[in-house]
C-alpha positions in Angstrom: 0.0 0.0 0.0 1.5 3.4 -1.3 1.0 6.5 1.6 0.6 10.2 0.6 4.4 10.1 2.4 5.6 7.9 -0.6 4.4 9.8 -3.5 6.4 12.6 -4.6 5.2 16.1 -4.4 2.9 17.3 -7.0 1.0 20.6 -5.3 3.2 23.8 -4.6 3.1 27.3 -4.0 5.5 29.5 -6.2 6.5 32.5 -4.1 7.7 35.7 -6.1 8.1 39.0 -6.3 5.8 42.1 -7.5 7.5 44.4 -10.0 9.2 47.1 -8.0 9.7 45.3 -4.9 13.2 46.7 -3.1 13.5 42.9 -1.9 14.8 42.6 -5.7 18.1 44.5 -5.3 19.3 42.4 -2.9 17.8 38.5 -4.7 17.1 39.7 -8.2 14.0 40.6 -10.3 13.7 36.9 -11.4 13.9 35.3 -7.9 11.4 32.5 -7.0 11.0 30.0 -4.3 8.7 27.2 -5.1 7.6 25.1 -1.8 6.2 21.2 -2.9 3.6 19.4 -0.9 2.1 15.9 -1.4 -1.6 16.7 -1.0 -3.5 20.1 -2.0 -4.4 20.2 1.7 -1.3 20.5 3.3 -0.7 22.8 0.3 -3.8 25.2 0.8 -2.8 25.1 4.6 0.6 26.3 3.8 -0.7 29.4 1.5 -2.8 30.4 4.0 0.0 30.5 7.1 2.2 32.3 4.2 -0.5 35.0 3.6 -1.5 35.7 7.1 -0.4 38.8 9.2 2.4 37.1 11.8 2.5 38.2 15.2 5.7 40.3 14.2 4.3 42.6 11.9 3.3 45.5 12.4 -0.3 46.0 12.4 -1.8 46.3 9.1 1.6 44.5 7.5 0.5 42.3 4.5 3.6 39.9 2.6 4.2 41.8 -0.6 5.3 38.5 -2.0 3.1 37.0 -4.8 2.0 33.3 -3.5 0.7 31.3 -6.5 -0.6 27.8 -5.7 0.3 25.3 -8.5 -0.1 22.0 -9.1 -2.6 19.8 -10.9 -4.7 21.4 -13.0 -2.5 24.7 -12.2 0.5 24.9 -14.2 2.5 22.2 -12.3 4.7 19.5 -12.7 
């Protein structure tokens, strides 16, 4: 019997960078992190803790990062 643990990731969330972000002169216009899960779940869980305001931000802080959920059906591997 195959587990969601043995099956290799196939939902992600692709983590860039709006056009004029000052993050960009120090990783580059083109930088992007992509973060792989094994179920959309997990995945969607993820986004969500990625988008939130932490509990060091200042209030009213939003990520300027772009989160993109990929996967099947969505552009992914």
């Amino acid at each position: 019997m195959t587990s969601a643990d043995d099956l290799p990731p196939e939902y992600g969330i692709r983590v860039s960078l709006p056009p004029g972000e000052p993050f960009a002169n120090l990783v580059g216009e083109d930088w992007e992190k992509t973060h792989w899960f094994t179920t959309p779940a997990a995945r969607d869980r993820a986004l969500s803790e990625m988008q939130r305001e932490h509990e060091y931000s200042r209030r009213g802080d939003k990520p300027t990062l772009i989160f993109e959920p990929i996967g099947q059906g969505q552009g992914g591997k």
